[in-house]
PDB file as gemmi writes it, atoms N, CA and C in Angstrom:
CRYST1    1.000    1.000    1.000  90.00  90.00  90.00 P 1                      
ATOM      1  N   UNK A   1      64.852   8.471 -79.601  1.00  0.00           N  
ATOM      2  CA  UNK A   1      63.955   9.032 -80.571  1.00  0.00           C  
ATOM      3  C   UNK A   1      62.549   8.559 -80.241  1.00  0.00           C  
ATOM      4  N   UNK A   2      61.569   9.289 -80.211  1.00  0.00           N  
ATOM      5  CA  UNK A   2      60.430   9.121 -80.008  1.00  0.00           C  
ATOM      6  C   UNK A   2      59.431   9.671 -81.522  1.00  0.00           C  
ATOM      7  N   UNK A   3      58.815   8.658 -81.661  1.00  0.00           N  
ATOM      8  CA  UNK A   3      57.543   8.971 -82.672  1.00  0.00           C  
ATOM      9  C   UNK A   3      56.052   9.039 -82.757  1.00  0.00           C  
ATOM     10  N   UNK A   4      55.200  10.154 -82.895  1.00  0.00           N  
ATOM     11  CA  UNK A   4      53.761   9.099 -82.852  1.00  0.00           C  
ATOM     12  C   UNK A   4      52.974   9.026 -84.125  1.00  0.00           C  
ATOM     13  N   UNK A   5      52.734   7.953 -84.070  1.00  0.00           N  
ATOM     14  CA  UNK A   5      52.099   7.504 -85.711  1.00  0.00           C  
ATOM     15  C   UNK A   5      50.596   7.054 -85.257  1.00  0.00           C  
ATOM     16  N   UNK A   6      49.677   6.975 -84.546  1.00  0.00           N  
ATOM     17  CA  UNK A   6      48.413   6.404 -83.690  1.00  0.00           C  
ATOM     18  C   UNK A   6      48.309   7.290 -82.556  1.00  0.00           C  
ATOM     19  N   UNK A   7      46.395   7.189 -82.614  1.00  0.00           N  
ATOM     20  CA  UNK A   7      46.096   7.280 -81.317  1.00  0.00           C  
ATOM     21  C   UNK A   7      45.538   6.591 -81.078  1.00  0.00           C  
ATOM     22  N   UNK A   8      44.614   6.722 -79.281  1.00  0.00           N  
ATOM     23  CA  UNK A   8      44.040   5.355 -78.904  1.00  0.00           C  
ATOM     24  C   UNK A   8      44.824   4.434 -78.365  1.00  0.00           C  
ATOM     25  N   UNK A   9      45.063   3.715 -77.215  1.00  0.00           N  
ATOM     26  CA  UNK A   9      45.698   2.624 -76.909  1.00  0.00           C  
ATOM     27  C   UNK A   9      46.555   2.812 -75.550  1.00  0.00           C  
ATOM     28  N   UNK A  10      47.773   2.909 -75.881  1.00  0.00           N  
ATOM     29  CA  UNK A  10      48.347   2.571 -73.960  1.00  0.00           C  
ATOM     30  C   UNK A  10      49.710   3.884 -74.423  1.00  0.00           C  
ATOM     31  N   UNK A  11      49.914   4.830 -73.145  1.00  0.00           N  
ATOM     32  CA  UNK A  11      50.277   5.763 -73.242  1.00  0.00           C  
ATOM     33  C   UNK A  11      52.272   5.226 -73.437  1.00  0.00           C  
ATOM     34  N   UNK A  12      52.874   6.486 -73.613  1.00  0.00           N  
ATOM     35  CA  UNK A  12      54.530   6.034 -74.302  1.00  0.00           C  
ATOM     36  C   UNK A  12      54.954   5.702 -73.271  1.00  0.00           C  
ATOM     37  N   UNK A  13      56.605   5.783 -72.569  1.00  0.00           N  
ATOM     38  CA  UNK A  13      56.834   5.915 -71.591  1.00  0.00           C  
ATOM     39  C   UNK A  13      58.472   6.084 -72.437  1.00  0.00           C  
ATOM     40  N   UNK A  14      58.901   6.848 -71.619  1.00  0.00           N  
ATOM     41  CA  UNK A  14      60.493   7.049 -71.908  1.00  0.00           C  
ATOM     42  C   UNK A  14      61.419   5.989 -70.960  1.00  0.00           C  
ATOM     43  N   UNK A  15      62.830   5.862 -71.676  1.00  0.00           N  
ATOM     44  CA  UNK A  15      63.623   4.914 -70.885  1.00  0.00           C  
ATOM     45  C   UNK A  15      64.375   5.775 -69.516  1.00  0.00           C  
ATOM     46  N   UNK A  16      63.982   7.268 -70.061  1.00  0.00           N  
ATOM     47  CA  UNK A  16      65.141   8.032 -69.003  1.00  0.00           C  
ATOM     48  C   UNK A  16      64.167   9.268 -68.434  1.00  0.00           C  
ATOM     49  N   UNK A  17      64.126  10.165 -67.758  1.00  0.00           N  
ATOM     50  CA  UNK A  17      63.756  10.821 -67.127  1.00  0.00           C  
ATOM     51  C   UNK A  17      62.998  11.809 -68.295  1.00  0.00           C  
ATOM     52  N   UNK A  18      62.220  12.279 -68.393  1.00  0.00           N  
ATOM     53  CA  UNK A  18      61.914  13.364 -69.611  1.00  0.00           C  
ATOM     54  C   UNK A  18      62.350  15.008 -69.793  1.00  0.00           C  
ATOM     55  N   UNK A  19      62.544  15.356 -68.094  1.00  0.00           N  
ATOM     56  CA  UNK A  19      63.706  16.214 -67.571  1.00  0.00           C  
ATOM     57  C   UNK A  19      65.303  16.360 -68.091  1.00  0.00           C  
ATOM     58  N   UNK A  20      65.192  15.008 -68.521  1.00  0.00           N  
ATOM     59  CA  UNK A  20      66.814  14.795 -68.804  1.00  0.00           C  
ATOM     60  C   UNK A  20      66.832  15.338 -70.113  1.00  0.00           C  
ATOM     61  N   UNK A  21      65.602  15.474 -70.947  1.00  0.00           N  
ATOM     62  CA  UNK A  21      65.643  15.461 -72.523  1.00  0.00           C  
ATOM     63  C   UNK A  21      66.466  16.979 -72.820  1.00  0.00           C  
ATOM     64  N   UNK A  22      67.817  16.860 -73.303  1.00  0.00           N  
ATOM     65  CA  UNK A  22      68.058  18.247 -73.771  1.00  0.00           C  
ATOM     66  C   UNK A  22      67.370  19.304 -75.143  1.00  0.00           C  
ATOM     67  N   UNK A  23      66.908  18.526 -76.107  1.00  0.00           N  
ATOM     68  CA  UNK A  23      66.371  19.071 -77.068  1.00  0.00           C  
ATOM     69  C   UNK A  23      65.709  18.487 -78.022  1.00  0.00           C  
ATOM     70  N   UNK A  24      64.516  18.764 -78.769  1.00  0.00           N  
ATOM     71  CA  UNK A  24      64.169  18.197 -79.584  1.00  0.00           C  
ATOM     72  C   UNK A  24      64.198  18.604 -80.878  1.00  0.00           C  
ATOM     73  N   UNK A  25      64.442  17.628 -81.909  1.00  0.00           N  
ATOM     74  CA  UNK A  25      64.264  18.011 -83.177  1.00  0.00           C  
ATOM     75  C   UNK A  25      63.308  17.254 -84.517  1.00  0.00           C  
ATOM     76  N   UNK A  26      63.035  18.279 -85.103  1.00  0.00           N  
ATOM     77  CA  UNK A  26      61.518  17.832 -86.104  1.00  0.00           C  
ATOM     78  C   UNK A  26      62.863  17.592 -87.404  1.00  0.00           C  
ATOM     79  N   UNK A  27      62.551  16.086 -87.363  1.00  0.00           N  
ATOM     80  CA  UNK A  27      64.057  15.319 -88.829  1.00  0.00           C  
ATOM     81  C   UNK A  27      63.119  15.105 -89.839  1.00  0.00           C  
ATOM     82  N   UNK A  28      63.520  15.438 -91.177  1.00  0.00           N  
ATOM     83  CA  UNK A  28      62.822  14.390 -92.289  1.00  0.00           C  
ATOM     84  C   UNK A  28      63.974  13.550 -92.359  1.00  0.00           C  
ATOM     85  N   UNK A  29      63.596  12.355 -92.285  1.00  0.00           N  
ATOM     86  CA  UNK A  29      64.042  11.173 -92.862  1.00  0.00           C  
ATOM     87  C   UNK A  29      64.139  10.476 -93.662  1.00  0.00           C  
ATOM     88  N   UNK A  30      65.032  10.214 -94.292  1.00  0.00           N  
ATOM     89  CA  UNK A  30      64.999   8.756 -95.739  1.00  0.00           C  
ATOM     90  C   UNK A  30      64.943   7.769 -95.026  1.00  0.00           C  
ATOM     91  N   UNK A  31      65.684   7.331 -94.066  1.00  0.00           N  
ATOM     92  CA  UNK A  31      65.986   6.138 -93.303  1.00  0.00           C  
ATOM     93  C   UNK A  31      66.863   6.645 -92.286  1.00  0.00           C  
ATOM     94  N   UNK A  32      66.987   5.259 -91.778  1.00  0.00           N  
ATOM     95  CA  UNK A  32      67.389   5.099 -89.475  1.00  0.00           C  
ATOM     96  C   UNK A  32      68.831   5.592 -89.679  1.00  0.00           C  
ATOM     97  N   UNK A  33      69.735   6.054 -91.196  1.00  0.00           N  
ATOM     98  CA  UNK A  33      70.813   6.655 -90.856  1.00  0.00           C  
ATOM     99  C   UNK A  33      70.776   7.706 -91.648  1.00  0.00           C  
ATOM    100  N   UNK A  34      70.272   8.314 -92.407  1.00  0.00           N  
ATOM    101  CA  UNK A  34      69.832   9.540 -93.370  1.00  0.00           C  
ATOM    102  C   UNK A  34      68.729  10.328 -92.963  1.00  0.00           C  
ATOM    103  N   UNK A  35      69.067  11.440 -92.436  1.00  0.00           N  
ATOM    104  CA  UNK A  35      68.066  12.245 -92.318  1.00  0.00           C  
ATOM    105  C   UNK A  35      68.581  14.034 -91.790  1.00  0.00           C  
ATOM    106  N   UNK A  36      67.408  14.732 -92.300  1.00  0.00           N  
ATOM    107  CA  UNK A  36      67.847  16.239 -92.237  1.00  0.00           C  
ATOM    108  C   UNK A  36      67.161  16.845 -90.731  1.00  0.00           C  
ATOM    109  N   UNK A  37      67.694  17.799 -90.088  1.00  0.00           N  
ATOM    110  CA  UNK A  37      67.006  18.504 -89.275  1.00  0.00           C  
ATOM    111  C   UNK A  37      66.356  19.374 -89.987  1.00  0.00           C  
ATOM    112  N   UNK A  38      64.859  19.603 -89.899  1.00  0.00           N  
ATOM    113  CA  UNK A  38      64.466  20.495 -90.196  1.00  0.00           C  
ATOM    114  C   UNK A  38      64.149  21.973 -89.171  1.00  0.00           C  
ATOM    115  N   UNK A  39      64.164  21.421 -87.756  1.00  0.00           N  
ATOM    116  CA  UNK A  39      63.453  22.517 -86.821  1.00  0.00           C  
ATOM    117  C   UNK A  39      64.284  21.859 -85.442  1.00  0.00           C  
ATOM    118  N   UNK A  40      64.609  22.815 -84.886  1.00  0.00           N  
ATOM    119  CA  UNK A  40      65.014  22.743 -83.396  1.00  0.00           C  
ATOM    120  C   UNK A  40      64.349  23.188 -82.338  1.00  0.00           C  
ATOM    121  N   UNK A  41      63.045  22.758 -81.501  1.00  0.00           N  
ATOM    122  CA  UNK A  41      62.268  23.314 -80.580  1.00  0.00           C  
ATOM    123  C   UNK A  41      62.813  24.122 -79.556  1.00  0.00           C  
ATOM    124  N   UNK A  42      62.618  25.091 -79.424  1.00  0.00           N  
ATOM    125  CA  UNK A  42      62.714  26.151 -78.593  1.00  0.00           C  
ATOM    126  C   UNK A  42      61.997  25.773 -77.393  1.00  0.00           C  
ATOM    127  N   UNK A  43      62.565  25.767 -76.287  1.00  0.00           N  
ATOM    128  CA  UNK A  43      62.297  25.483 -75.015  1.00  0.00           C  
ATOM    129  C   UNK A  43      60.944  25.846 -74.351  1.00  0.00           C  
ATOM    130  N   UNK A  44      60.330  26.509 -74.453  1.00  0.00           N  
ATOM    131  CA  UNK A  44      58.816  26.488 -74.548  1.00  0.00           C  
ATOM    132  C   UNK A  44      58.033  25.709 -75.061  1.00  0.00           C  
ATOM    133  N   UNK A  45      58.460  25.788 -76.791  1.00  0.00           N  
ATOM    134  CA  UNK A  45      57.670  24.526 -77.413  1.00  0.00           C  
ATOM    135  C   UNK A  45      58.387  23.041 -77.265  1.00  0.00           C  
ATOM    136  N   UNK A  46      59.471  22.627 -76.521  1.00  0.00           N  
ATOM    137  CA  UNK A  46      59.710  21.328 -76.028  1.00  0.00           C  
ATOM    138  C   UNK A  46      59.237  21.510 -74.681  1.00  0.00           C  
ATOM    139  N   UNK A  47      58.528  21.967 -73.906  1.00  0.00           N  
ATOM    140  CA  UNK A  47      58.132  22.383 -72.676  1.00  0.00           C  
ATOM    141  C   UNK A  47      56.730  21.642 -73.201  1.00  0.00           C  
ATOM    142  N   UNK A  48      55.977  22.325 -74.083  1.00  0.00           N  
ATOM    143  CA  UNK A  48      54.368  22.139 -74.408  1.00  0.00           C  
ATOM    144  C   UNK A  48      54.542  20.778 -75.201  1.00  0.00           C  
ATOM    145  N   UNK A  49      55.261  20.540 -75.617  1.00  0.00           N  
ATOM    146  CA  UNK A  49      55.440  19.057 -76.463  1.00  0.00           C  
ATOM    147  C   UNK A  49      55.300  18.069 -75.876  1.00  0.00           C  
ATOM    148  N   UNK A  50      56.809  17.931 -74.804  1.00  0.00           N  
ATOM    149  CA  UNK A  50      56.254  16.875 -73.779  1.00  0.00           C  
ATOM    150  C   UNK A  50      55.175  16.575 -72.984  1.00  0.00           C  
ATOM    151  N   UNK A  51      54.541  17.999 -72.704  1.00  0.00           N  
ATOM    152  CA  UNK A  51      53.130  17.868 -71.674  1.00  0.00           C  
ATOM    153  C   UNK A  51      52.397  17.023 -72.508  1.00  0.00           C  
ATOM    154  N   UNK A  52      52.089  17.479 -73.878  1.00  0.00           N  
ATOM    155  CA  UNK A  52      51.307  17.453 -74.601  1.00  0.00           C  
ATOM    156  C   UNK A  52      51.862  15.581 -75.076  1.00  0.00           C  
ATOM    157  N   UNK A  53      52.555  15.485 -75.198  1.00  0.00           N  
ATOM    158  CA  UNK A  53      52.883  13.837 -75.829  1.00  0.00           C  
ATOM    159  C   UNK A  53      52.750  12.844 -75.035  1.00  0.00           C  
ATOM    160  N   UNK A  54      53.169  13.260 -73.352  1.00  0.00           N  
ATOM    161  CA  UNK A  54      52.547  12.335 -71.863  1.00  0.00           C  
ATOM    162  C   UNK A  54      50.928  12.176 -71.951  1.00  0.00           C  
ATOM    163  N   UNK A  55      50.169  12.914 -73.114  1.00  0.00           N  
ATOM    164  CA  UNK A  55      48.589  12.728 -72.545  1.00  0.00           C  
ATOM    165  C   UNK A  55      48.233  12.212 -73.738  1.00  0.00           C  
ATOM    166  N   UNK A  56      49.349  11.905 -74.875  1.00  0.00           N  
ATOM    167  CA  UNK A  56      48.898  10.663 -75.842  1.00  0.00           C  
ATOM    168  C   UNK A  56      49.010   9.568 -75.473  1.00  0.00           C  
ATOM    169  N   UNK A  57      48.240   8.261 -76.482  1.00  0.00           N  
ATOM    170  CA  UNK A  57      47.982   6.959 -76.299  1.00  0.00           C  
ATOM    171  C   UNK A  57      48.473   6.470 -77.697  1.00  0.00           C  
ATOM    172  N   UNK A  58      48.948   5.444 -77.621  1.00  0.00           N  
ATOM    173  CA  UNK A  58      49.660   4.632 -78.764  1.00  0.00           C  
ATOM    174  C   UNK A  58      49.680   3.112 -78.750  1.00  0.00           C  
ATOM    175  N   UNK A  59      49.415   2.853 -80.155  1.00  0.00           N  
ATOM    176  CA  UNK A  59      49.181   1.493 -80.350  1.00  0.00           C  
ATOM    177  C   UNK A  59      50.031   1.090 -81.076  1.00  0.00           C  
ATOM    178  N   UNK A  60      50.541  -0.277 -81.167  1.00  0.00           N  
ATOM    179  CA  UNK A  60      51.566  -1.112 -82.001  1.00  0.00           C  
ATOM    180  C   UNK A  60      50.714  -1.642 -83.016  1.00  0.00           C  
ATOM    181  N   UNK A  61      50.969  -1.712 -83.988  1.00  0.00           N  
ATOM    182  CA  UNK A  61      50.775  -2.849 -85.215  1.00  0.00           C  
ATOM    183  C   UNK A  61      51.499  -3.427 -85.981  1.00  0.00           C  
ATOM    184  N   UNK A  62      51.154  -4.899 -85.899  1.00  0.00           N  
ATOM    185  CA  UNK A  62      52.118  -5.947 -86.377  1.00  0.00           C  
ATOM    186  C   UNK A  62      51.634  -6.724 -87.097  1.00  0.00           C  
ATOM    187  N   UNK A  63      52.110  -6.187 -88.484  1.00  0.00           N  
ATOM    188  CA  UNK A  63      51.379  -6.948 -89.598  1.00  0.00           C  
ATOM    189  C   UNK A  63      50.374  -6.468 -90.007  1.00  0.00           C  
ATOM    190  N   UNK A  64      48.837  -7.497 -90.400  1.00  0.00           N  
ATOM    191  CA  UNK A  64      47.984  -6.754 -90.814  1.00  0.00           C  
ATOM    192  C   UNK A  64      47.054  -6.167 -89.656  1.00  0.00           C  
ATOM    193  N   UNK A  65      47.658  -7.117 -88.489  1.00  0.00           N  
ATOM    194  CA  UNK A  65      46.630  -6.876 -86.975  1.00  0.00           C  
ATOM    195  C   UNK A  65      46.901  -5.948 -86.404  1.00  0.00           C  
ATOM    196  N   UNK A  66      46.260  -5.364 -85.855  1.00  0.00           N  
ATOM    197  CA  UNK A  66      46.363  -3.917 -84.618  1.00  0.00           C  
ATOM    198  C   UNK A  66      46.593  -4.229 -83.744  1.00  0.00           C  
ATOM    199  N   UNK A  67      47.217  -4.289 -82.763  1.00  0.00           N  
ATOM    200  CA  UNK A  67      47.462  -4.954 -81.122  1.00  0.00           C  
ATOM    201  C   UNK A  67      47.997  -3.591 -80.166  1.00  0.00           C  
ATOM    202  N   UNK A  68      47.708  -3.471 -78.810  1.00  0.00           N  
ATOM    203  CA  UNK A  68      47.912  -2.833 -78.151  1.00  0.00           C  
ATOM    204  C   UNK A  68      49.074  -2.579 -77.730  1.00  0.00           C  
ATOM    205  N   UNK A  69      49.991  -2.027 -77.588  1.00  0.00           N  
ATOM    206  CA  UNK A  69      51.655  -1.822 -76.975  1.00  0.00           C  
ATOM    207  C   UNK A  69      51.313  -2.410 -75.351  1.00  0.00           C  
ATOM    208  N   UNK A  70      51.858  -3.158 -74.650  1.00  0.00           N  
ATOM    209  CA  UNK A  70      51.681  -4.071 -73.671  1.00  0.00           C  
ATOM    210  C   UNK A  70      52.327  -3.511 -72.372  1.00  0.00           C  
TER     211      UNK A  70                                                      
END                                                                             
């Protein structure tokens, strides 16, 4: 699962190939085991998503401090 909540800072990186990704989906969530699909991206728009999410930047924050993802 990938999220972005920030911009600014040091870009994502996936654990596995981004090729490999079979599909994405837009969840509302209650919590890390409750949650609804709302939308299933259609292969075009997971095509433009990923381009588009490799040329974001993301920062960690921990606590009240802002710190850079390392």
């Amino acid at each position: 699962m990938a999220s972005s909540a920030g911009c600014g800072g040091n870009p994502y990186s996936f654990k596995e190939p981004i090729d490999e990704i079979e599909s994405i989906e837009i969840v509302s969530a209650e919590n890390s085991l409750e949650f609804t699909v709302l939308k299933t991206l259609s292969e075009e728009e997971k095509e433009d998503f990923l381009e588009r999410f490799q040329t974001m930047e993301f920062h960690k924050y921990l606590g009240a401090r802002r710190q850079s993802v390392p």
